[in-house]
BAKE-121944 format. One record per residue: residue in three letters; x negated, y negated, z of N, C-alpha, C in turn. Coordinates in steps of 0.02 Angstrom, whole numbers, plus 50000, padded with zeros to 5 digits. Layout:
AlaXYZXYZXYZ;...
//
This chain:
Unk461274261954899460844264354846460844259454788;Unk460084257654770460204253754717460354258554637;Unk460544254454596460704259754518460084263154476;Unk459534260154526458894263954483458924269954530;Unk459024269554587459094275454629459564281854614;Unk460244276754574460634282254577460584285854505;Unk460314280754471459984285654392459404291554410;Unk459204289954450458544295854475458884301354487;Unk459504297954548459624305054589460194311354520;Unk460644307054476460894310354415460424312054370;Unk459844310554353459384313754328459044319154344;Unk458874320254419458424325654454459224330654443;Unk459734327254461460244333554477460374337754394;Unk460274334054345460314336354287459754340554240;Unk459154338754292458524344854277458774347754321;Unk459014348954383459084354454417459514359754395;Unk459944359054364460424362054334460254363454243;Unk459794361154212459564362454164458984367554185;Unk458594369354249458244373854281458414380054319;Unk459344380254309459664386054352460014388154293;Unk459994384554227460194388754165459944389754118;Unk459174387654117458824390454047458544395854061;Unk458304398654107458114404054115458694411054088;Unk459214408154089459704414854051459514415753989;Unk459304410753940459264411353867458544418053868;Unk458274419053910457684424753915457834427853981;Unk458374428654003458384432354052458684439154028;Unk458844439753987459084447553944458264452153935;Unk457754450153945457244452953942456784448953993;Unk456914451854056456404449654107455644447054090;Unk455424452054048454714451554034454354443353994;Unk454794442553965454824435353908454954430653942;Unk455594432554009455694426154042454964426054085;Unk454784428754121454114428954173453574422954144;Unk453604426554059452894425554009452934416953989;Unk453784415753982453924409153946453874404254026;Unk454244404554058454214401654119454804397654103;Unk455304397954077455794393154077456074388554120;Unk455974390554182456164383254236455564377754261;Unk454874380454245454614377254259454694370654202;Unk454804368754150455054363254105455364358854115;Unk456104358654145456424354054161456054350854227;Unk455954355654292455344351654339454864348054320;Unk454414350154288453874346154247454054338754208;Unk454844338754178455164334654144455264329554196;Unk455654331454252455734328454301455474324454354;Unk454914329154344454114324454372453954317754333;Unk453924320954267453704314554191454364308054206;Unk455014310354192455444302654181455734300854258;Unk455644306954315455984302954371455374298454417;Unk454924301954412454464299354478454094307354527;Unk453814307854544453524313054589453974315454652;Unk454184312354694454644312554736455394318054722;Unk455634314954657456034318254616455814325154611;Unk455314323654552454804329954520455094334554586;Unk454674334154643454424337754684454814342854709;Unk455634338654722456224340454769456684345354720;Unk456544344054642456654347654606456424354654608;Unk455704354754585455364361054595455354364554660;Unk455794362054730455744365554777456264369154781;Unk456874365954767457494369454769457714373254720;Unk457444371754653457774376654593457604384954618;Unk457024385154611456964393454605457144396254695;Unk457224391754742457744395454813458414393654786;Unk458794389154754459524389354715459494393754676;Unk459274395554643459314401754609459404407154634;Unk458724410454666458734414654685459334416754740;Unk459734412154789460334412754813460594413954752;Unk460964409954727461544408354659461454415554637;Unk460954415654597461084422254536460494428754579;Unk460224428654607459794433454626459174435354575;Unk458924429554554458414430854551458074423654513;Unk457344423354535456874427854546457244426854618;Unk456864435454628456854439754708456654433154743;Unk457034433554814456804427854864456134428554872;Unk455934434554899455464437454945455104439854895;Unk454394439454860453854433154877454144426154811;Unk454394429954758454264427754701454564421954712;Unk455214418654720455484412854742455294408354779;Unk455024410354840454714406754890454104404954842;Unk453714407454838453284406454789453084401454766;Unk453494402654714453724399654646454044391454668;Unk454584391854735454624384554752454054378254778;Unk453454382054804452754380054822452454376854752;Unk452444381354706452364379654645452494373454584;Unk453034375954598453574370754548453474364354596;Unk453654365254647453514357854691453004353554688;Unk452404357854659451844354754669451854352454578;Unk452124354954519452314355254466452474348854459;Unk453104346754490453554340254494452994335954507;Unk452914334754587452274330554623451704330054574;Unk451474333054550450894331454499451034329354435;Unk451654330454405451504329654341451994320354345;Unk452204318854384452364312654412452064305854419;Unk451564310254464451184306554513450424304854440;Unk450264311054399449844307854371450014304554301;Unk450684303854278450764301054254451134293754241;Unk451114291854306451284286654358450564281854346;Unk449934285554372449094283454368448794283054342;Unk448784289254285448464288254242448544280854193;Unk447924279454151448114275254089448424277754077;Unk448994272354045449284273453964449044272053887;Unk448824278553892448554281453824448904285253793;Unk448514288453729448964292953683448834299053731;Unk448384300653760448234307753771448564309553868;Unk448844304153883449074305053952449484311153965;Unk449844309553942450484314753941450214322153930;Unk449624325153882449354329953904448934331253950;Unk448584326653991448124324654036448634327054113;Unk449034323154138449524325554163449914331154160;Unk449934334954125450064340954109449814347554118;Unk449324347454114448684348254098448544350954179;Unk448434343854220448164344054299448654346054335;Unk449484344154305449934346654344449874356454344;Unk450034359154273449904363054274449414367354309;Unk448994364154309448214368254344448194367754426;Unk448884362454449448694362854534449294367754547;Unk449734365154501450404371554524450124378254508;Unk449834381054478449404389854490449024390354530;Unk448684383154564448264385354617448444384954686;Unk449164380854682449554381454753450104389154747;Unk450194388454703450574397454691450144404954696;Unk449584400554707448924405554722448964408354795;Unk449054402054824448774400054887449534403754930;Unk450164401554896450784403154934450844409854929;Unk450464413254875450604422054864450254425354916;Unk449674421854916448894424154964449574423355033;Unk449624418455034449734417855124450354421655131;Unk451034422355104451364428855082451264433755077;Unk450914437355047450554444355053450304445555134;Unk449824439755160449564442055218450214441155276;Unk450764441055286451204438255301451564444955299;Unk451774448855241451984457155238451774460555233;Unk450954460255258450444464255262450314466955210;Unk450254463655138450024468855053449464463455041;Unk449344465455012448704461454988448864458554937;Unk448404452454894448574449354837447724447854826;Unk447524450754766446984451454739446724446654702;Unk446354443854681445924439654632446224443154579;Unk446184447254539446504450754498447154448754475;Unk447614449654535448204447554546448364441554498;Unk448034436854540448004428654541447914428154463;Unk447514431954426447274426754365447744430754309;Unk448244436554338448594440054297449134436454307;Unk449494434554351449804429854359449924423454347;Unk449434420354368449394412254346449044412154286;Unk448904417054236448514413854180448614420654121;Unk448434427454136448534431354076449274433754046;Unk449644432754100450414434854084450844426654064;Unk450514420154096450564416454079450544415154008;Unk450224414253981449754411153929450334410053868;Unk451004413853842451544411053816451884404553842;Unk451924406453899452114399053944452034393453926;Unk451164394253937450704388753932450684385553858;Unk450714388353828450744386053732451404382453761;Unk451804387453769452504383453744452664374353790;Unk452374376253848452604371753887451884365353872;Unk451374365853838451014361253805451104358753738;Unk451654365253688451784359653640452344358053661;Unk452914358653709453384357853719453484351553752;Unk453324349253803453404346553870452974338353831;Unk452694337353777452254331353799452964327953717;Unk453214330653683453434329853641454104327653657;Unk454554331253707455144328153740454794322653781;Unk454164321053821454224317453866454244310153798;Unk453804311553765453854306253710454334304453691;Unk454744308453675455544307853648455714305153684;Unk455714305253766456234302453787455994294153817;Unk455284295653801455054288053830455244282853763;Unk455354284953695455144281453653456114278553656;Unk456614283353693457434282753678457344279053759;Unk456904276053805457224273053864457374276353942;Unk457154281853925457624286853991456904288254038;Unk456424286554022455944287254083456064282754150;Unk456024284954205456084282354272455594280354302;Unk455094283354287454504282054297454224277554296;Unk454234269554305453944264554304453204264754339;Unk452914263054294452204259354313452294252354332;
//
């Protein structure tokens, strides 16, 4: 392994574990944690300074480590889920900020698209889940989910997420080479 390799792999392991413990700081009130989304951040982070690959392997395993580890979120749908999700979280917010120009507005641009494919593959993993334990998952469902119960999330993790990535590009710690 070369040392850029092994800075990646101590980096992904250090969002992973920054993703199996922020969720406690709102886990005293289920409802806030759901709304805030607290693990999806460090994935997203992880996507931004490691690379997509990273990103990806991150968002697959946190919320199934979890859900073993502490029991919750529930394996069965919400975890499984949620690892489809976040995976695609990592992978996108990586990958387009890997491609995109570097501009001022990237980092929300990437964010932005990451965000918007990870609700539509967490769409897709609920849909095929549901038909899978025979319940249904509604259009309804979907936009209560990925977007009206969201929508604290989404503030937080748009002023949140482009402001550390800055921080940390401007201190050296991005992996991410273009």
């Amino acid at each position: 392994m070369t040392s850029l390799q092994i800075r990646k792999l101590t980096y992904a392991a250090l969002y992973l574990a920054i993703a199996m413990v922020l969720p406690f700081i709102t886990g005293q009130i289920p409802e806030i944690g759901s709304m805030l989304s607290p693990m999806h951040i460090p994935v997203l982070l992880c996507g931004f300074m490691c690379g997509w690959p990273w990103g990806m392997t991150v968002g697959l395993i946190a919320p199934l480590l979890r859900s073993v580890t502490f029991g919750m979120p529930a394996m069965f749908p919400s975890a499984v889920a949620m690892a489809f999700e976040l995976a695609a979280y990592g992978c996108v917010s990586g990958l387009m900020y890997r491609l995109l120009p570097k501009k001022k507005g990237t980092v929300y641009a990437a964010l932005i698209i990451a965000m918007i494919a990870g609700r539509i593959v967490w769409g897709i993993a609920r849909l095929i889940l549901a038909g899978l334990s025979g319940s249904s998952f509604t259009w309804a469902l979907f936009l209560a989910g990925a977007i009206t119960n969201a929508i604290p999330g989404i503030i937080l993790h748009l002023a949140l997420i482009p402001l550390l990535v800055i921080a940390m590009e401007r201190a050296g710690l991005s992996l991410n080479r273009r």
